[in-house]
PDB file of the backbone (N, CA, C, O) and the ligand in Angstrom, with CONECT records:
HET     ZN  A 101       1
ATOM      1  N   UNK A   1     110.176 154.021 129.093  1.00  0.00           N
ATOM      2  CA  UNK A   1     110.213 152.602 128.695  1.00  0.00           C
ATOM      3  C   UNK A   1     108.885 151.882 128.983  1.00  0.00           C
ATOM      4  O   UNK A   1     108.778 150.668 129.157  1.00  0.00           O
ATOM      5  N   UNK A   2     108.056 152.629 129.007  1.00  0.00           N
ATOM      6  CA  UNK A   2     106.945 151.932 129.717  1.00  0.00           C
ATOM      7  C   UNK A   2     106.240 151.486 128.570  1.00  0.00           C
ATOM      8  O   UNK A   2     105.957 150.290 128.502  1.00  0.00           O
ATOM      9  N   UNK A   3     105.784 152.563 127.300  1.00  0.00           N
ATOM     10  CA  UNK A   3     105.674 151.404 126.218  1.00  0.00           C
ATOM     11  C   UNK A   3     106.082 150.469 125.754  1.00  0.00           C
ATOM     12  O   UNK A   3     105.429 149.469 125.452  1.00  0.00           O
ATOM     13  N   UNK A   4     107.298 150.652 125.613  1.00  0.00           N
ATOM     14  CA  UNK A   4     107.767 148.780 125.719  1.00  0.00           C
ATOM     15  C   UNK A   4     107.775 148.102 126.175  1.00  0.00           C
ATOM     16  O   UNK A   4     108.109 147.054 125.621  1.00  0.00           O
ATOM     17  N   UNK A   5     107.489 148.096 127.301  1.00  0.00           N
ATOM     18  CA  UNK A   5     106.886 147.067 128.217  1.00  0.00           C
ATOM     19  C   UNK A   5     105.454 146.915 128.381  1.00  0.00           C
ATOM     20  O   UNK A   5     104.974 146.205 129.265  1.00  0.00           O
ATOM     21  N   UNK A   6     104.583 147.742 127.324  1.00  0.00           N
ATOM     22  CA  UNK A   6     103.276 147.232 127.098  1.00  0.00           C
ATOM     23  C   UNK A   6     103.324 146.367 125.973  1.00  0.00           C
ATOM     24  O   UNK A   6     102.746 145.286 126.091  1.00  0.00           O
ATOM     25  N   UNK A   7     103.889 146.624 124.920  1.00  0.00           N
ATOM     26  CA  UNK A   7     104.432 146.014 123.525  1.00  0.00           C
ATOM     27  C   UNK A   7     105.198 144.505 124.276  1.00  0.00           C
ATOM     28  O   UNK A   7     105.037 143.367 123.837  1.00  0.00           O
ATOM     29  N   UNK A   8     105.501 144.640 124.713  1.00  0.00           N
ATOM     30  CA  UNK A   8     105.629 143.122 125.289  1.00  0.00           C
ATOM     31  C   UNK A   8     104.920 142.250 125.769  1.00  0.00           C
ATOM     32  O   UNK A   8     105.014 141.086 125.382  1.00  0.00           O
ATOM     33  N   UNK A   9     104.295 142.524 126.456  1.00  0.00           N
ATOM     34  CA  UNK A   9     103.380 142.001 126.995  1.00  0.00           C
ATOM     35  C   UNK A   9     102.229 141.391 125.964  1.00  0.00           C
ATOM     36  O   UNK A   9     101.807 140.236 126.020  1.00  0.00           O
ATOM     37  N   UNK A  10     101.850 142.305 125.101  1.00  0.00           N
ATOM     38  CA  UNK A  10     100.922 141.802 124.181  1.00  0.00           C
ATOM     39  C   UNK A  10     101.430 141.031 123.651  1.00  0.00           C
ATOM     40  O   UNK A  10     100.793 139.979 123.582  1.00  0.00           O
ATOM     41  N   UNK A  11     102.498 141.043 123.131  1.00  0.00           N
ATOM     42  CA  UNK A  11     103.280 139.924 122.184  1.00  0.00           C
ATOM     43  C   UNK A  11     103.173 138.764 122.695  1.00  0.00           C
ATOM     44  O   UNK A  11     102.892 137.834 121.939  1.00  0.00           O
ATOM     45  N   UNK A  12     103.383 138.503 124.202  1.00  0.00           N
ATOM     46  CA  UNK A  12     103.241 137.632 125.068  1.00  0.00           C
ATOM     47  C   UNK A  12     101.792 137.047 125.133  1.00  0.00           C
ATOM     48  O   UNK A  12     101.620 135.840 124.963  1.00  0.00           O
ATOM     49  N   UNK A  13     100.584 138.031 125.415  1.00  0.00           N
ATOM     50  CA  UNK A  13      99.669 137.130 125.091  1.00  0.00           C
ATOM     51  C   UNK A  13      99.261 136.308 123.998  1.00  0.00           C
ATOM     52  O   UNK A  13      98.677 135.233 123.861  1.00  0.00           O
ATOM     53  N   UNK A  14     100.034 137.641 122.887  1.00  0.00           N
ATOM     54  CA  UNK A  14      99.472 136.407 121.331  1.00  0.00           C
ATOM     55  C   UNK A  14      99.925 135.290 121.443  1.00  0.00           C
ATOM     56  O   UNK A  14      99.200 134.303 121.329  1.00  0.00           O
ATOM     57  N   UNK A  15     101.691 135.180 121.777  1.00  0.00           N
ATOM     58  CA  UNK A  15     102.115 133.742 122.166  1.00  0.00           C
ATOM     59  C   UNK A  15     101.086 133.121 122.441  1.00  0.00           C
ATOM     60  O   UNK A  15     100.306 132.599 121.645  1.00  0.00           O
ATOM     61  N   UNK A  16     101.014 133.152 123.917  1.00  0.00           N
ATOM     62  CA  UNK A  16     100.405 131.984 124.815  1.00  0.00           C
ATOM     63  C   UNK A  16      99.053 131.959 124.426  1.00  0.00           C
ATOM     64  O   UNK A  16      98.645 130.946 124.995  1.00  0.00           O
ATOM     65  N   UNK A  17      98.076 132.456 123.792  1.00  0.00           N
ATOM     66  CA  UNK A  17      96.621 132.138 122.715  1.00  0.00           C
ATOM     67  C   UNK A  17      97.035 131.540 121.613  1.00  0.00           C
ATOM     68  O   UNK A  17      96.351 130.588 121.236  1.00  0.00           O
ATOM     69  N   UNK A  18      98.366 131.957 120.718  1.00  0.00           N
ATOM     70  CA  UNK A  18      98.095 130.780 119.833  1.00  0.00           C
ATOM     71  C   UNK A  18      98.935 129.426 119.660  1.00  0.00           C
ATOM     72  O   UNK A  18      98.990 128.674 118.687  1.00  0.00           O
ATOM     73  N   UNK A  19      99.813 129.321 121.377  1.00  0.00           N
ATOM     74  CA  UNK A  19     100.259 127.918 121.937  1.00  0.00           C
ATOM     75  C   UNK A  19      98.885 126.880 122.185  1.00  0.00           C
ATOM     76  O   UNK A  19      98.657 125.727 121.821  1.00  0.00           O
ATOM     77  N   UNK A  20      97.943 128.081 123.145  1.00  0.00           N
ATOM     78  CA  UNK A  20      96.696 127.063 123.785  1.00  0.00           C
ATOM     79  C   UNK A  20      96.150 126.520 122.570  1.00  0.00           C
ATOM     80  O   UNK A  20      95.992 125.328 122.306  1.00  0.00           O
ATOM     81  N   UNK A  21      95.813 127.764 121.683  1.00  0.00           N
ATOM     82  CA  UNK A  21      95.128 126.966 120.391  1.00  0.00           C
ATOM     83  C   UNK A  21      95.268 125.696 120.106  1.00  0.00           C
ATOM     84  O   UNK A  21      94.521 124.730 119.949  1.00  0.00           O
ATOM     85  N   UNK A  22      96.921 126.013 120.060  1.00  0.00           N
ATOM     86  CA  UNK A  22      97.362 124.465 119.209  1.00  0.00           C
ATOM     87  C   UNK A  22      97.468 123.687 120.257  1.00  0.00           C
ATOM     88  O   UNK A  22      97.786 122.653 119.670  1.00  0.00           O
ATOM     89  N   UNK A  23      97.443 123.411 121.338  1.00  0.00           N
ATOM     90  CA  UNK A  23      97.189 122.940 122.097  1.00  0.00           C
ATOM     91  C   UNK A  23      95.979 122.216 122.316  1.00  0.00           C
ATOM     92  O   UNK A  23      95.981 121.000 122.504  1.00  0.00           O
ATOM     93  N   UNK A  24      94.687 123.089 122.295  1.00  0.00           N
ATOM     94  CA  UNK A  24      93.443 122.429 122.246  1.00  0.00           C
ATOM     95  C   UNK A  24      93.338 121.977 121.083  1.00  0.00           C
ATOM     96  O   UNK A  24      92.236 121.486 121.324  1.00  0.00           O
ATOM     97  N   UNK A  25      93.537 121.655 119.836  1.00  0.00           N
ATOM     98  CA  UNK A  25      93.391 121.576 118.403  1.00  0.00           C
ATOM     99  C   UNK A  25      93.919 120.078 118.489  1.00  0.00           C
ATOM    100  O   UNK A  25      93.152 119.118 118.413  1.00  0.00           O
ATOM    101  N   UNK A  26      95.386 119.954 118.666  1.00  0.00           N
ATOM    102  CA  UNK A  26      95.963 118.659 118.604  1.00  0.00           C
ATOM    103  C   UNK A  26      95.355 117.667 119.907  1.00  0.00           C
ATOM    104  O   UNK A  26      95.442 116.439 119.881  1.00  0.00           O
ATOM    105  N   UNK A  27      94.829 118.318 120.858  1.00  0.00           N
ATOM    106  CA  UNK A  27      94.126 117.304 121.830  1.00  0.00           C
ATOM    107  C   UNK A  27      92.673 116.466 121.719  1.00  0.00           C
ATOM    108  O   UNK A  27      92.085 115.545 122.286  1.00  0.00           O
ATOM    109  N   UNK A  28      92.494 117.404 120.610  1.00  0.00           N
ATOM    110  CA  UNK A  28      91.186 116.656 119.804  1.00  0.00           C
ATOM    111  C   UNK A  28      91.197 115.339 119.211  1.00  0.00           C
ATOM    112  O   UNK A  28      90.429 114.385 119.334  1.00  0.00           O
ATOM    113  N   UNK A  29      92.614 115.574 118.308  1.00  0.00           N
ATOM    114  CA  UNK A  29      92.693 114.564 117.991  1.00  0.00           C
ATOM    115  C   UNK A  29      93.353 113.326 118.317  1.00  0.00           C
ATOM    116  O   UNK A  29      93.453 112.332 117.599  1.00  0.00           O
ATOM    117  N   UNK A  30      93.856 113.527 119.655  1.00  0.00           N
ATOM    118  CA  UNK A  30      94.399 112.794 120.212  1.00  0.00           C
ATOM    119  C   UNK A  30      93.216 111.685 121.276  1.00  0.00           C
ATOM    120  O   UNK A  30      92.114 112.160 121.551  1.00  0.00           O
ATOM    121  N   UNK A  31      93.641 110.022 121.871  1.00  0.00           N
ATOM    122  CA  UNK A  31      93.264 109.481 122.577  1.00  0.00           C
ATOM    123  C   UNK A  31      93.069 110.345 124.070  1.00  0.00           C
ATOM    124  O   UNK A  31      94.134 110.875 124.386  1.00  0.00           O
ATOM    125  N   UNK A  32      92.113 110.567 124.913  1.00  0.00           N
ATOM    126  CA  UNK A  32      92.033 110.655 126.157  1.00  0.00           C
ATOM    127  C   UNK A  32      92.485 109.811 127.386  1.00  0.00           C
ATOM    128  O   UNK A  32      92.719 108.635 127.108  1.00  0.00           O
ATOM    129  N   UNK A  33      92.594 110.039 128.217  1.00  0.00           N
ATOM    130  CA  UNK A  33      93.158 109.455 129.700  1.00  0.00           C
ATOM    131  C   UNK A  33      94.476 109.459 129.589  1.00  0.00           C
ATOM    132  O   UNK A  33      95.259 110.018 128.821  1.00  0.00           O
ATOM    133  N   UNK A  34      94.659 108.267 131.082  1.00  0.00           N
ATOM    134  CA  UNK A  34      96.004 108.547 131.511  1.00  0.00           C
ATOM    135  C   UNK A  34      96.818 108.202 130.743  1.00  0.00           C
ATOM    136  O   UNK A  34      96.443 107.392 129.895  1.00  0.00           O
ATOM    137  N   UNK A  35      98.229 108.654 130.717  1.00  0.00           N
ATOM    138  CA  UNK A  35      99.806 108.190 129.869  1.00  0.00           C
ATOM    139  C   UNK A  35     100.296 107.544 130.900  1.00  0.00           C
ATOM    140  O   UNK A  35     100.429 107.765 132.104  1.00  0.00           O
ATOM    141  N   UNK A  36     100.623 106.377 129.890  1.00  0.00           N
ATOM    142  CA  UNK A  36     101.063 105.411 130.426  1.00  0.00           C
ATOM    143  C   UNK A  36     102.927 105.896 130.268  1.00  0.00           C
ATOM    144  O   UNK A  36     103.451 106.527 129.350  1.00  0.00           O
ATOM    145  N   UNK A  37     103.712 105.202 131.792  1.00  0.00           N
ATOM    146  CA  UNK A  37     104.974 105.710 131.727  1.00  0.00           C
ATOM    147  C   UNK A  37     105.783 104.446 130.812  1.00  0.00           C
ATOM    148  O   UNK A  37     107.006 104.467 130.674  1.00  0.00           O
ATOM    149  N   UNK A  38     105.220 103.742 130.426  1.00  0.00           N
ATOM    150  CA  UNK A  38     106.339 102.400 129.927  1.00  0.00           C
ATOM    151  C   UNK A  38     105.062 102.240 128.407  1.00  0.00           C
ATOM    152  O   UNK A  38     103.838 102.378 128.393  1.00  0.00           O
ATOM    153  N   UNK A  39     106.225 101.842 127.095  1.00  0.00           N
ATOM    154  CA  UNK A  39     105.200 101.757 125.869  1.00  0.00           C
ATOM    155  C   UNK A  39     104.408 100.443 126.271  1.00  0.00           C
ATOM    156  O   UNK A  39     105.013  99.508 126.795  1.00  0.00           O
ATOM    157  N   UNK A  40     102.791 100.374 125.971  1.00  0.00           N
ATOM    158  CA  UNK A  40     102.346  99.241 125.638  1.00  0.00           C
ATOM    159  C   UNK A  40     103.305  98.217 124.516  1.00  0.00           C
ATOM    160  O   UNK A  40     103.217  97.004 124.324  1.00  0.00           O
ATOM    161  N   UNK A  41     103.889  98.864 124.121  1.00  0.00           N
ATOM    162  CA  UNK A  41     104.190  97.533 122.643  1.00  0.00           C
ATOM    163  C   UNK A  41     105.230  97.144 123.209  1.00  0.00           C
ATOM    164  O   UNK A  41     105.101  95.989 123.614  1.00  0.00           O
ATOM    165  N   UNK A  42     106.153  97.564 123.409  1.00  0.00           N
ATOM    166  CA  UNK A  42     107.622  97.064 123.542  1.00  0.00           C
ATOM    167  C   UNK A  42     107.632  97.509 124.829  1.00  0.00           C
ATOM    168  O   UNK A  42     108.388  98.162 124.110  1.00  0.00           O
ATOM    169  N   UNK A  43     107.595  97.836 125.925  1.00  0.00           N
ATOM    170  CA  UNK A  43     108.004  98.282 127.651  1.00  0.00           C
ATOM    171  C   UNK A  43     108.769  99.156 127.572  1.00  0.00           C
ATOM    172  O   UNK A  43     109.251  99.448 128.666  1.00  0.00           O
ATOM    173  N   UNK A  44     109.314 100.052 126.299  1.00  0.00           N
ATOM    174  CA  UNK A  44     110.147 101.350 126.639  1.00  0.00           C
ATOM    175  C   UNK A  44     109.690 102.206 127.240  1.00  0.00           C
ATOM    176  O   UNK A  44     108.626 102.754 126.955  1.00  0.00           O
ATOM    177  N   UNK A  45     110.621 102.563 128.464  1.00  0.00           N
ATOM    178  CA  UNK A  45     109.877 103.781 129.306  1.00  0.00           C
ATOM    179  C   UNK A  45     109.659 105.210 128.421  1.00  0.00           C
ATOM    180  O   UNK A  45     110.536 105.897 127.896  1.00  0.00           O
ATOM    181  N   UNK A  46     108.095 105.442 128.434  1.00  0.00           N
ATOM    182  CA  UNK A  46     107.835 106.658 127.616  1.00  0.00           C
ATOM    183  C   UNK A  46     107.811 107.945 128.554  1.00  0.00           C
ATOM    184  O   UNK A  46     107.065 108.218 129.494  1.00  0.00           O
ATOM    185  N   UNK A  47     109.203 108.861 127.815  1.00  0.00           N
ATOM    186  CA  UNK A  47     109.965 110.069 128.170  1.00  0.00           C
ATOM    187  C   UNK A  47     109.005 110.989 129.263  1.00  0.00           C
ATOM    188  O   UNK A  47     107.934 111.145 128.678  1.00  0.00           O
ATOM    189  N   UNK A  48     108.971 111.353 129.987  1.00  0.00           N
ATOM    190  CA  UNK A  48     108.290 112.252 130.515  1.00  0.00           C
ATOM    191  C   UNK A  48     107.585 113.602 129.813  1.00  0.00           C
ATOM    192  O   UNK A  48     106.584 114.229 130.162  1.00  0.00           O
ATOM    193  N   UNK A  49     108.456 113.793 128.740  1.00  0.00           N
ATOM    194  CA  UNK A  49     108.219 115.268 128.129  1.00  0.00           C
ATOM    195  C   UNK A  49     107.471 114.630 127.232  1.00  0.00           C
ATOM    196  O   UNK A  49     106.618 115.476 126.964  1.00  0.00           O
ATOM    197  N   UNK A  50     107.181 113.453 126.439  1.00  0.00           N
ATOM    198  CA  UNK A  50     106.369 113.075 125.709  1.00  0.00           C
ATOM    199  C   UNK A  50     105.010 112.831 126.023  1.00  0.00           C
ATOM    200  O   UNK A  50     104.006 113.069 125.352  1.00  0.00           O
ATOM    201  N   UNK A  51     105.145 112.251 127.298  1.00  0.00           N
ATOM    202  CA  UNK A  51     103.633 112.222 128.201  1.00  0.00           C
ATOM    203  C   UNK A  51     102.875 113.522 128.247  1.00  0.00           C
ATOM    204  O   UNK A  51     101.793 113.798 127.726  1.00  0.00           O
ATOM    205  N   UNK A  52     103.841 114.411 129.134  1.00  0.00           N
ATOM    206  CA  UNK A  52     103.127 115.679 129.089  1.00  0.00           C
ATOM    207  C   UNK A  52     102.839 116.314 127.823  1.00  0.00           C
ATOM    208  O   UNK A  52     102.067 117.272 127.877  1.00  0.00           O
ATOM    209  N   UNK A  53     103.282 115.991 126.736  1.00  0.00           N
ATOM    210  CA  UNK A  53     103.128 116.682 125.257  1.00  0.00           C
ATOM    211  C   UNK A  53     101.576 115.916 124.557  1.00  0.00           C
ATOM    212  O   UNK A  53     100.623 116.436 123.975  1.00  0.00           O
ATOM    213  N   UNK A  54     101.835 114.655 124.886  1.00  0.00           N
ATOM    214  CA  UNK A  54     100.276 113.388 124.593  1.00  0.00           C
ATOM    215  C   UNK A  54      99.945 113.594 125.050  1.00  0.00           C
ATOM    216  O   UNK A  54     100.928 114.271 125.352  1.00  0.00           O
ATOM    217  N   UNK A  55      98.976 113.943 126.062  1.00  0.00           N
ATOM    218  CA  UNK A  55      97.803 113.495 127.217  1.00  0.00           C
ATOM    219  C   UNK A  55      97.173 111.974 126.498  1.00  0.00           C
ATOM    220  O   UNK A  55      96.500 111.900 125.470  1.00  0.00           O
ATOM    221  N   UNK A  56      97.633 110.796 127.407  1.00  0.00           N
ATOM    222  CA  UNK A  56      96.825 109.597 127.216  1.00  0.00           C
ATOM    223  C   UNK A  56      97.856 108.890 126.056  1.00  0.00           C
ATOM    224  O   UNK A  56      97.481 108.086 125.202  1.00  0.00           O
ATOM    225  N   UNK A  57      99.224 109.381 126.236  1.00  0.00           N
ATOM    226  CA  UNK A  57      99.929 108.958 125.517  1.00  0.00           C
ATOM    227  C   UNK A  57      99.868 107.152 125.326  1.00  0.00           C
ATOM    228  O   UNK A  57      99.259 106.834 126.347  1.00  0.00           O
ATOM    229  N   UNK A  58     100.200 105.739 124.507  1.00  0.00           N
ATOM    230  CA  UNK A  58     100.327 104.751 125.052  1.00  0.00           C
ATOM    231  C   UNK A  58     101.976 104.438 124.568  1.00  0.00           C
ATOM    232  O   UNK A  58     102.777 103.839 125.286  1.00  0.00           O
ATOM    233  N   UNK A  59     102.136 104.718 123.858  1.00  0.00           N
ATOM    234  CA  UNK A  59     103.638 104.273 123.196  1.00  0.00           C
ATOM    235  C   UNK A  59     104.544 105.082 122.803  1.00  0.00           C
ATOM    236  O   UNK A  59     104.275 106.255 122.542  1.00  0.00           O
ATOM    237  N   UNK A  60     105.751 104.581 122.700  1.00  0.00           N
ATOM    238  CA  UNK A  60     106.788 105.176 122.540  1.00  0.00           C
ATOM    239  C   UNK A  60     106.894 105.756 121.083  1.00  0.00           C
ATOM    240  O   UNK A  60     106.153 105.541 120.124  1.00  0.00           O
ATOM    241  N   UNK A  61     107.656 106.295 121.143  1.00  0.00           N
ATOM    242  CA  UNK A  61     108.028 107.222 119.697  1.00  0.00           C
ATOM    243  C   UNK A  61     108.031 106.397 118.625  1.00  0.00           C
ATOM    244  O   UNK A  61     107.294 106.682 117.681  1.00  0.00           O
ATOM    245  N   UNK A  62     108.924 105.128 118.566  1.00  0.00           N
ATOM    246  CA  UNK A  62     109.233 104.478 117.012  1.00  0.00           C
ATOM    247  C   UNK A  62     107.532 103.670 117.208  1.00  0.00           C
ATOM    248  O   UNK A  62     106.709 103.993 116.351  1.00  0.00           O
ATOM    249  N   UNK A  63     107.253 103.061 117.875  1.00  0.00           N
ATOM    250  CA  UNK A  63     106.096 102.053 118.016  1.00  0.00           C
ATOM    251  C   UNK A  63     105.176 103.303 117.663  1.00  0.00           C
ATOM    252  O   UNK A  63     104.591 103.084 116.603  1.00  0.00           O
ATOM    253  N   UNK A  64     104.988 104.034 117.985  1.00  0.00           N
ATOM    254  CA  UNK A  64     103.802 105.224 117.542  1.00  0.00           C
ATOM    255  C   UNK A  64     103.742 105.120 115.944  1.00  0.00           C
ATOM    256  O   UNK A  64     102.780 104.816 115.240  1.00  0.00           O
ATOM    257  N   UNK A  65     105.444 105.563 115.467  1.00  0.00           N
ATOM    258  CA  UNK A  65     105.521 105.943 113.551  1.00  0.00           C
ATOM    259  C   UNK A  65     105.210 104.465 113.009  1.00  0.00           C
ATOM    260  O   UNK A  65     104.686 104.462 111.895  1.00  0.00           O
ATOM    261  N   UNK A  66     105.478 102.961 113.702  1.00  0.00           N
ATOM    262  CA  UNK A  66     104.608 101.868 113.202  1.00  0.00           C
ATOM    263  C   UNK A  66     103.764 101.478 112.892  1.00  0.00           C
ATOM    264  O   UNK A  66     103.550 100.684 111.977  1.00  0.00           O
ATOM    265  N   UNK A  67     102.612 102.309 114.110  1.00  0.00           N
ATOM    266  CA  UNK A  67     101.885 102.243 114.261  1.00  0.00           C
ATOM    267  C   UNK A  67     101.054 102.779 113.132  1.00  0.00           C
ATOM    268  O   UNK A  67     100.199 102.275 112.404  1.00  0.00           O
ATOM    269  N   UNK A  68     101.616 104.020 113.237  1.00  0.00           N
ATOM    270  CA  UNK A  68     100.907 104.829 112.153  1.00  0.00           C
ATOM    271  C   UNK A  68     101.231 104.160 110.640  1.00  0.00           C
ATOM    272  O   UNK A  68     100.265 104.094 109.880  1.00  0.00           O
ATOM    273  N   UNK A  69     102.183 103.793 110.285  1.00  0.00           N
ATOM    274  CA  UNK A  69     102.359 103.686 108.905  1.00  0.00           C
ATOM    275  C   UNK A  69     101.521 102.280 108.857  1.00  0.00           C
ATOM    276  O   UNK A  69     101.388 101.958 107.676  1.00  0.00           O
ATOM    277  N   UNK A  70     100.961 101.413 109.671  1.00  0.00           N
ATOM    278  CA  UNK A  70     100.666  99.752 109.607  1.00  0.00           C
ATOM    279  C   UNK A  70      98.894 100.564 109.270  1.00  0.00           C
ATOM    280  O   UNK A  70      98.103 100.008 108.508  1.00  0.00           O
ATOM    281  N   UNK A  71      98.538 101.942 110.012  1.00  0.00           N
ATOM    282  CA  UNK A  71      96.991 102.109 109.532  1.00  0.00           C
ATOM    283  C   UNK A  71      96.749 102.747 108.228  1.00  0.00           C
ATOM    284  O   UNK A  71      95.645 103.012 107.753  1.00  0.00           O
ATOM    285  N   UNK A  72      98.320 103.043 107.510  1.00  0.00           N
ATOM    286  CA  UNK A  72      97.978 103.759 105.969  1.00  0.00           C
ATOM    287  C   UNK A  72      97.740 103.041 105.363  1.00  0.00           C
ATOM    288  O   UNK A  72      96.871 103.174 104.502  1.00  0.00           O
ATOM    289  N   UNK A  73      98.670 101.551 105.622  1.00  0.00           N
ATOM    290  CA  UNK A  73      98.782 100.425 104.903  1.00  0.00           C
ATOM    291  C   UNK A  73      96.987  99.536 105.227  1.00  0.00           C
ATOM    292  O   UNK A  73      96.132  98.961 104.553  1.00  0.00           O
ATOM    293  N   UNK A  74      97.127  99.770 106.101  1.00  0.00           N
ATOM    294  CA  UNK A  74      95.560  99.262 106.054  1.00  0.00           C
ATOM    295  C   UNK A  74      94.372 100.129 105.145  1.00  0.00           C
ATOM    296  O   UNK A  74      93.880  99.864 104.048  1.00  0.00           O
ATOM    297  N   UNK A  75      94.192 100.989 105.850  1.00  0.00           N
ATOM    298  CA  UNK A  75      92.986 101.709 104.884  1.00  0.00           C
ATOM    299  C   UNK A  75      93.252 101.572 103.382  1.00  0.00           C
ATOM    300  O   UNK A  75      92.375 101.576 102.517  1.00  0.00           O
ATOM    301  N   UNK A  76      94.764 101.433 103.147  1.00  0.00           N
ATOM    302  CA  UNK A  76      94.238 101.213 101.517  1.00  0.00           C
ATOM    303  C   UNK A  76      93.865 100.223 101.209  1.00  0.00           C
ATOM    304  O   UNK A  76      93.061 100.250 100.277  1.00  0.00           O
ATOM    305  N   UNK A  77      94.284  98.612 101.894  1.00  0.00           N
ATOM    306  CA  UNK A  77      93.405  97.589 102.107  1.00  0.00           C
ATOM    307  C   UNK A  77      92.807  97.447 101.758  1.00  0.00           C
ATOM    308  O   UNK A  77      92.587  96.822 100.720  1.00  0.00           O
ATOM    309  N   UNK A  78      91.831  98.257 102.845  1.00  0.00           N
ATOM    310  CA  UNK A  78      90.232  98.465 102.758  1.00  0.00           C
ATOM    311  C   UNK A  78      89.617  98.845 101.505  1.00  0.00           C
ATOM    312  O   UNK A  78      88.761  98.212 100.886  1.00  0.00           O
ATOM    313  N   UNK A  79      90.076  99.798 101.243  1.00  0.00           N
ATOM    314  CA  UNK A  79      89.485 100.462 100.135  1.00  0.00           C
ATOM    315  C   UNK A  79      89.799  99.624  98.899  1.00  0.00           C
ATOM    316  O   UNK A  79      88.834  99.600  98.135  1.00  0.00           O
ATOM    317  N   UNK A  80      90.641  99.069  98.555  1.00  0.00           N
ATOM    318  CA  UNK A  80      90.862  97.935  97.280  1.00  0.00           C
ATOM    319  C   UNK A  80      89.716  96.808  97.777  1.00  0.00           C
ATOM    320  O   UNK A  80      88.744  96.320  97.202  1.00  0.00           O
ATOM    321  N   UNK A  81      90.239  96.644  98.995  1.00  0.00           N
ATOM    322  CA  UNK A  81      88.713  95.176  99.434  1.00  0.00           C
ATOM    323  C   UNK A  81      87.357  95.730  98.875  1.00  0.00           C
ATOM    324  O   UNK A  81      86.709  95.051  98.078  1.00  0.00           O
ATOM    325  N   UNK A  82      86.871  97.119  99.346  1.00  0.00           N
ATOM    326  CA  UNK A  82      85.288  97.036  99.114  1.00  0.00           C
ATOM    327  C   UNK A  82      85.571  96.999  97.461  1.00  0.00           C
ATOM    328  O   UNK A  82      85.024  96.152  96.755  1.00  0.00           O
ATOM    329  N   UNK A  83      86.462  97.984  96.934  1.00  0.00           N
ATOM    330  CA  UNK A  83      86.321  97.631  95.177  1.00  0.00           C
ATOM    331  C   UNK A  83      86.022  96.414  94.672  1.00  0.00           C
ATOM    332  O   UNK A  83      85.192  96.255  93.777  1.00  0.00           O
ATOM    333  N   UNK A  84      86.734  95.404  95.262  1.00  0.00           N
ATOM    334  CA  UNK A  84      86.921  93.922  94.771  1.00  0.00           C
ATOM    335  C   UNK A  84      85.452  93.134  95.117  1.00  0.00           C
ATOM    336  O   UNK A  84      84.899  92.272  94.434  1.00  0.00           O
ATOM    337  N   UNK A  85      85.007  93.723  96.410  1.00  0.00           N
ATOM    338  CA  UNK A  85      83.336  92.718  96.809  1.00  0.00           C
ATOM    339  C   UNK A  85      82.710  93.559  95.733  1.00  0.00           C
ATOM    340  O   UNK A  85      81.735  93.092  95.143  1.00  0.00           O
ATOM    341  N   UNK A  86      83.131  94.658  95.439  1.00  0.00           N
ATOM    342  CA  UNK A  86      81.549  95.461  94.538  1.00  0.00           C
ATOM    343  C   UNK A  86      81.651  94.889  93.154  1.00  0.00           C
ATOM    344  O   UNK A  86      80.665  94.774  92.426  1.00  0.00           O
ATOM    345  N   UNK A  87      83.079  94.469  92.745  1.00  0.00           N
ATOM    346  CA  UNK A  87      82.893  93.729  91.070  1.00  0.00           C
ATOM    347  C   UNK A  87      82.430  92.383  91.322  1.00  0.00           C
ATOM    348  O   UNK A  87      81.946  91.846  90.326  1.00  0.00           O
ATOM    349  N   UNK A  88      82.446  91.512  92.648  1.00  0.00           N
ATOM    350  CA  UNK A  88      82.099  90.436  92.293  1.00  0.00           C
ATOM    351  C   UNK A  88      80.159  90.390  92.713  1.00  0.00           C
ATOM    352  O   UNK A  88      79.495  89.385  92.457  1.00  0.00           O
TER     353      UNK A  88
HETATM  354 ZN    ZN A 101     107.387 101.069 122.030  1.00  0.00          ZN2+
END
């Protein structure tokens, strides 16, 4: 049984190389520093497992998807605004 228990093991490292990956990958794009335990927006205490999943987390789950959908709605904004200064 001892090959299979080398065959495991490897399997195991691929895991945990291509967890870190994604790990370092999504931390890129994430804010740095500390997570805060309560949301900036609303004071909901933000989950523990969410902190450790954010590094530098600030808000809670629904205030996050607000968040996000209020900057789609912006950039297109933007982008109709500069159209509109460049015809006038
Ligand atoms: Zn919140």
């Amino acid at each position: 049984m001892a090959g299979g228990f080398t065959k495991d093991g490897a399997v195991q490292d691929q895991i945990d190389a291509t967890i870190e990956d994604a790990v370092n990958r999504a931390r890129d794009q994430l804010p740095r520093g500390e997570s805060l335990e309560d949301c900036e927006e609303c004071g909901t205490a933000i989950p523990v497992a969410r902190r450790e999943a954010v590094p530098g987390v600030r808000l809670c789950v629904s205030c996050q998807a607000e968040r996000d959908k209020k900057t789609v709605i912006h950039s297109g904004y933007n982008r109709r605004g500069s159209k509109d200064s460049q015809l006038r």
